[in-house]
C-alpha positions in Angstrom: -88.2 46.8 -13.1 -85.8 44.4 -14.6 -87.0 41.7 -16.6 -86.1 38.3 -17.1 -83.7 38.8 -20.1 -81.9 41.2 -18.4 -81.9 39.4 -15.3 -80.3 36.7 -17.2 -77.6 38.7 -18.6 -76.4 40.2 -14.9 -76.7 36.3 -13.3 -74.5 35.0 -16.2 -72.2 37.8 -15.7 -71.7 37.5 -12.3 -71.4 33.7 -12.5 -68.4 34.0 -15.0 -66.6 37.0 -12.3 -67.0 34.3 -9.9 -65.1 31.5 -11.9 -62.6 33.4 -12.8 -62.1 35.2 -9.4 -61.4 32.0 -8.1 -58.0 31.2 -6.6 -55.9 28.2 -7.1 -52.7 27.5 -5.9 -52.3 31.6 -5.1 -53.5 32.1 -8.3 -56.8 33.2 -10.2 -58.6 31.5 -12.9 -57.6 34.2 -14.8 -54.1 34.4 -14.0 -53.6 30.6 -14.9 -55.5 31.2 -18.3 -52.8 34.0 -19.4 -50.3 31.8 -18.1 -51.7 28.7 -20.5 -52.2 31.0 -23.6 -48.4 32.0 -22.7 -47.4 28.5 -22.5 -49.0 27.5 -25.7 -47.7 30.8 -27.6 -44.5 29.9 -26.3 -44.0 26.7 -27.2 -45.3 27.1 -30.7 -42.9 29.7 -31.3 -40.1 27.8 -30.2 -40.6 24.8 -32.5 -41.6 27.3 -35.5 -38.4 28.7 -34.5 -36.5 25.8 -34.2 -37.8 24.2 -37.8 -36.6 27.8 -39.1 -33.3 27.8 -37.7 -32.1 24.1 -38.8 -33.9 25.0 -42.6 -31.3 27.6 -42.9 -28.6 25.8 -41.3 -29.1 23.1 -43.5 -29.2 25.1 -46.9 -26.2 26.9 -45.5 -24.1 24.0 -45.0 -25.0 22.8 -48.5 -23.3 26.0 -49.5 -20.4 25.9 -47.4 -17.5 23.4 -47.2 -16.6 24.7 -43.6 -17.8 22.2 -41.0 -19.1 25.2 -38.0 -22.6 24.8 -39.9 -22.5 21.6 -39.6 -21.4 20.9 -36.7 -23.8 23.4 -35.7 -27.0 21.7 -37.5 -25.4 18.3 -35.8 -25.9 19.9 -32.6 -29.1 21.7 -33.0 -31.1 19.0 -35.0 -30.6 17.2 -31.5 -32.9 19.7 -29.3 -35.6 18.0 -27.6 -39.2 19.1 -28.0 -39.3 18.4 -24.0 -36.7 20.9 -23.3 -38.9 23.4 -25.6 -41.8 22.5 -23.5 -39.9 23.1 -20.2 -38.8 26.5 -21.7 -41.7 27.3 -22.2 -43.5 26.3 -18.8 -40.4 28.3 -17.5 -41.9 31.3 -18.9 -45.5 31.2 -18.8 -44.9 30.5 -14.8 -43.6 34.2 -15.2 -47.1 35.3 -14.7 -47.7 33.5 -11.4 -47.3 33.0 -8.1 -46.6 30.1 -6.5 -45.7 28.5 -3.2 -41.9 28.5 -2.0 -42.2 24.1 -1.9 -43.7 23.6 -5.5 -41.3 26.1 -7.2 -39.0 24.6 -5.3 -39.5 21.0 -7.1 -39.9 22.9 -10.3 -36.3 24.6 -10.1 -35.0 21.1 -9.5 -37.0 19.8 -12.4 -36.0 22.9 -15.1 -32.2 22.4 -13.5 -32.5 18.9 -14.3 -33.8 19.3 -18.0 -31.6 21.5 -18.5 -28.1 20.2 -18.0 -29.7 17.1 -19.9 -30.1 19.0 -23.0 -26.7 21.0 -22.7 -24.7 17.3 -22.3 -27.1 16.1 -25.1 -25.8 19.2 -27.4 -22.1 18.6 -26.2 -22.1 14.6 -27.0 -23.7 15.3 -30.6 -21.3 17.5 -30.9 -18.5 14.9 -30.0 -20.3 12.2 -32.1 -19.8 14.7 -35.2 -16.4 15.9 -34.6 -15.5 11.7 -33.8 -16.9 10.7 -36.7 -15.6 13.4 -39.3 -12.0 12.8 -38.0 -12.5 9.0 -38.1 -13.5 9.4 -41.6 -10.5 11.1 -42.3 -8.2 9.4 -40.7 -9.2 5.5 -41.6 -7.6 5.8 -45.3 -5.0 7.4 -44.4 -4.0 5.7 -40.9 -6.0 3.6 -39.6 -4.4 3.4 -36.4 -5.0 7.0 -35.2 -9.1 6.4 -35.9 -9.4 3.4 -33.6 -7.4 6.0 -31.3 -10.2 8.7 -32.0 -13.0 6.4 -31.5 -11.8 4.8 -27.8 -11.1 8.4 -26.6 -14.4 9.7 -27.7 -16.4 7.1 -26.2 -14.1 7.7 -22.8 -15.2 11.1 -23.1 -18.9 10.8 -23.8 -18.3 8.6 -20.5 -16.6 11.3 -18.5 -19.0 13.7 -19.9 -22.5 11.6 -18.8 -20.5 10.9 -15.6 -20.7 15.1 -14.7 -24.1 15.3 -15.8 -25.4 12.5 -13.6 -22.9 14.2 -10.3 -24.9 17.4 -11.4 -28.0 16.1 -11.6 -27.4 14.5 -7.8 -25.7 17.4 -6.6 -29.2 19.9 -7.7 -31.5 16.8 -5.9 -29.3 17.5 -2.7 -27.2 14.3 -2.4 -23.9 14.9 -1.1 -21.6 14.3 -3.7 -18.2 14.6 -1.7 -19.7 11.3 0.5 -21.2 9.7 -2.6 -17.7 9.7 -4.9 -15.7 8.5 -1.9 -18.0 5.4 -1.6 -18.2 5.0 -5.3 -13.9 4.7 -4.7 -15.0 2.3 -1.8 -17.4 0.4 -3.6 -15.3 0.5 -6.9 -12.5 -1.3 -5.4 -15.5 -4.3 -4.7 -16.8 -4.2 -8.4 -13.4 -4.4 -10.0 -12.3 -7.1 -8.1 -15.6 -8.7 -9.2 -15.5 -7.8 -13.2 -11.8 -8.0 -13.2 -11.7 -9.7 -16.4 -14.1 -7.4 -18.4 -11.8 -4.8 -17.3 -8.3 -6.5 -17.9 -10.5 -6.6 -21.5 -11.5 -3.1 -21.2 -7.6 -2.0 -20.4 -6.3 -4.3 -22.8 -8.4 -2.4 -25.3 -6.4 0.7 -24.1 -3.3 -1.0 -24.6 -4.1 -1.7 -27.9 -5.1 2.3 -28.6 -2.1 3.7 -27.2 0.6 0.9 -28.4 -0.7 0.2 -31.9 0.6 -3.5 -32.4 -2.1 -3.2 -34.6 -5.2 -1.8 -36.3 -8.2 -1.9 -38.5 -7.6 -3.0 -41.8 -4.1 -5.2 -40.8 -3.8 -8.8 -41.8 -2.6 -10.4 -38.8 -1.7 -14.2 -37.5 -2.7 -15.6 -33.9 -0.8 -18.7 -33.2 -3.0 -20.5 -36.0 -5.5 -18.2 -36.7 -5.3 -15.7 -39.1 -7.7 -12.6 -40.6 -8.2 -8.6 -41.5 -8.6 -7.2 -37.9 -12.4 -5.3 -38.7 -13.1 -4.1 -35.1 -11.3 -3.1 -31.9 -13.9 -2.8 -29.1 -13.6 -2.2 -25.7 -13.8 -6.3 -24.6 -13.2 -8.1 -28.1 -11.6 -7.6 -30.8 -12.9 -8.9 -34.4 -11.1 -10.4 -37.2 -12.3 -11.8 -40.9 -10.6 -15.0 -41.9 -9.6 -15.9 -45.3 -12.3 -18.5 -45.6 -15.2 -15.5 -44.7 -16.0 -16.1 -41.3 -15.8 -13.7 -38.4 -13.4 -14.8 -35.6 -13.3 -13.1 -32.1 -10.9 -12.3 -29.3 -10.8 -11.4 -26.0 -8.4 -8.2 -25.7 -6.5 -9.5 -22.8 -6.2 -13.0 -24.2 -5.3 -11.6 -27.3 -2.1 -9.3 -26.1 -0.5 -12.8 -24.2 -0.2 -14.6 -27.8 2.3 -14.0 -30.3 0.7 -11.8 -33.0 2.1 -11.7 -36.8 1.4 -8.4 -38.6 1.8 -9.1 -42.7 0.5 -5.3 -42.8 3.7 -3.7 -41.8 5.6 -6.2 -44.0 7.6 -3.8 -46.0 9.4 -6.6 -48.0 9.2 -10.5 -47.9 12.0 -12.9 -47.6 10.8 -16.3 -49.5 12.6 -19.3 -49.4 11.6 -22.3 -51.8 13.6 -25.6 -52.5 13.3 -28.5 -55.6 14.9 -31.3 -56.4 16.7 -32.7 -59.7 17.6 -36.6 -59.8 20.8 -38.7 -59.1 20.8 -39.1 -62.6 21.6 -35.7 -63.7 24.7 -35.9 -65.8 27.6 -33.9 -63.3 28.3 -31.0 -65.6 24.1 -30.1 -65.5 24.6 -29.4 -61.8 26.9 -26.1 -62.5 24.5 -24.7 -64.8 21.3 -24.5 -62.7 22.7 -22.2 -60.0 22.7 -19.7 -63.2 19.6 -20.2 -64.9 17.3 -20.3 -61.7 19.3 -16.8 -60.9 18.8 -15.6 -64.0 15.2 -15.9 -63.6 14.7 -14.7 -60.8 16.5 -11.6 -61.8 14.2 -11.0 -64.4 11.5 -10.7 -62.3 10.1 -7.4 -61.2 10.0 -6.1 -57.8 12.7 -8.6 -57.0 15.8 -8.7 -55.5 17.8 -11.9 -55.7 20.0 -13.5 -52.5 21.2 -16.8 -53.1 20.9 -20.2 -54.9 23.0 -23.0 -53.4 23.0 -27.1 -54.1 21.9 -27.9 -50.2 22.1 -31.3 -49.9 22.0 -35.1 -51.0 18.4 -36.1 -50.6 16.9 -39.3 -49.9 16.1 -39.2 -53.4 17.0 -36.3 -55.3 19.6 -33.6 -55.1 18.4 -30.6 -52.9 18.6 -26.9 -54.1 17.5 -23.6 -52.2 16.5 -20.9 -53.4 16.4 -17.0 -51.4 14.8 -14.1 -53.2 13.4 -10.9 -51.8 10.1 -9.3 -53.0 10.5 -5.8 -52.3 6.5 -5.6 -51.2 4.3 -7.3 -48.5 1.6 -7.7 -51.0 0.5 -11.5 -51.2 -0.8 -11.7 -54.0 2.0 -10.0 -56.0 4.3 -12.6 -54.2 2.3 -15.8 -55.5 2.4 -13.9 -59.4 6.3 -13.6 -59.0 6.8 -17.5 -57.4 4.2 -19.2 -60.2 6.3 -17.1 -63.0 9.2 -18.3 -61.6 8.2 -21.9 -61.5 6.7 -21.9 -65.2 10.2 -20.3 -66.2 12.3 -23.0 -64.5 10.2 -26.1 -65.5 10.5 -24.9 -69.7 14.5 -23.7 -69.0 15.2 -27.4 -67.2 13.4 -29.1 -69.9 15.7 -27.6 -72.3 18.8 -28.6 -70.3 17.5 -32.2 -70.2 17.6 -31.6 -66.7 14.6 -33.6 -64.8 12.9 -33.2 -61.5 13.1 -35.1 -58.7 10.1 -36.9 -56.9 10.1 -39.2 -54.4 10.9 -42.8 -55.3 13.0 -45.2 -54.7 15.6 -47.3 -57.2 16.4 -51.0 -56.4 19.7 -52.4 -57.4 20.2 -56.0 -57.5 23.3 -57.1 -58.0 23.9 -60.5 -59.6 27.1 -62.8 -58.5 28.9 -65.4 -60.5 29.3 -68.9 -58.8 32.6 -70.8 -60.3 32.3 -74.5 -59.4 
């Protein structure tokens, strides 16, 4: 005779064979509850594993000076804990079956994940490579990092642009119909954003022809600034005075653009004036002193000194000199020196400046009656 306890024990039994017996989706309780200590085994290990695996990356690019680790930590440290998840979903569905439609969608769905993650690793990896050459390259030439940085961002572009034909090709679009009406369709949208990309063409221009770069000192009809940006529409200049001053790439290409950077040397031309009243054999002598001191100078080659002209009110003189460097300041140092030097050498000729005035002369006549 069994009693109740026992009669307890074989009803509670049988209940739990009969919950997990049951079948959903092709598939047992049981079967799904491997499959979701699988999943969460999985996924644990992976992110244990992925915390290990950028730990030692990191300590073994501290030791290194080679840039594989890093690039390789760059690249890693940008693995999404979705993808991990998927991964592991991917193999915990290893221990079931399931119906041809649902794994079906699921392919589609891992495929998808998947190629996101790859072109995610491949643009950090492009980020890093961009940035360390740009880095590089800005002291040393300028030019060739704004170069760097428009061709990485057209390949990030390109790259994204695969990914998403990939992504469309796995979801069953037809991708030889859809590129020949994104031509169709392309022709409509640049006639209708023609101006962002004359912009976006003109930024090219700039890239490949270098009339200039980052860090130049350049004049736009009457504006003038240290170029700080070349983008893909505008690009961005900081005036003397400290504000920020932007141009449109295409307007900025029609105007006439000064570059002071690539000055090698600067041609200056100044003038003064001495008065009518300068005794003649003064006149002879400045030619010589004002060459004289400019020869002294450093970083300067001298050109000319001649007695131009017969002012409205003083005698004219120019001056040519060559500073043999395009830097600004260096050229007002060498011009003020000059200047002090000329003002305490005239002084000591007797020899005065001219300024503008003007003499009257009355002349008185004698009546004889």
């Amino acid at each position: 005779m069994i009693n109740n306890k026992q009669y307890g024990s074989i009803f509670l039994q049988g209940d739990s064979m009969t919950l997990l017996d049951k079948t959903y989706l092709g598939n047992s309780v049981h079967t799904w509850f491997i499959a979701l200590c699988v999943l969460i085994a999985s996924f644990s290990a992976l992110i244990i594993a992925r915390k290990i695996l950028l730990k030692y990356l990191k300590a073994l690019a501290n030791r290194t000076h080679t840039q594989i680790d890093d690039v390789l930590l760059a690249v890693l440290s940008r693995t999404k804990y979705f993808f991990l998840l998927i991964i592991s979903v991917y193999i915990s569905l290893l221990f079931l079956v399931l119906p041809p439609d649902i794994l079906k969608i699921w392919n589609r769905i891992f495929f998808m994940v998947v190629v996101i993650q790859i072109f995610i690793w491949i643009s950090r990896g492009l980020n890093f490579v961009i940035s360390l050459n740009v880095k590089k390259r800005m002291a040393d030439d300028a030019a060739v990092a704004t170069t760097i940085s428009v061709l990485g961002f057209i390949s990030k572009f390109l790259l994204w642009s695969i990914a998403l034909l990939l992504i469309l090709d796995n979801l069953g679009f037809n991708i030889t119909s859809l590129v020949a009406g994104l031509g169709i369709g392309g022709v409509a949208v640049a006639l209708a954003v023609q101006n962002i990309l004359g912009d976006l063409f003109a930024s090219l221009s700039i890239v490949i022809d270098k009339p200039f770069v980052v860090g130049d000192f350049i004049v736009i009809d009457q504006l003038k600034g240290t170029v700080e940006h070349v983008g893909l529409k505008t690009t961005r200049l900081r005036s003397l005075s400290g504000e920020q001053l932007i141009f449109s790439n295409n307007d900025l290409l029609k105007s006439r653009i000064q570059n002071f950077k690539r000055m090698t040397e600067r041609r200056v031309v100044f003038g003064f004036g001495v008065t009518y009243q300068t005794p003649q054999d003064k006149l002879p002598l400045i030619n010589g002193i004002v060459r004289e001191i400019i020869e002294k100078q450093e970083h300067v080659k001298f050109d000319r000194v001649h007695f131009k002209e017969f002012g409205n009110s003083a005698l004219n003189f120019e001056v040519v000199y060559i500073v043999k460097d395009q830097d600004y300041n260096l050229y007002m140092n060498i011009q003020q020196a000059i200047n002090l030097e000329m003002f305490r050498r005239f002084q000591e000729e007797k020899i005065e400046f001219a300024y503008p005035t003007q003499t009257l002369f009355v002349q008185h006549e004698t009546t004889i009656g």
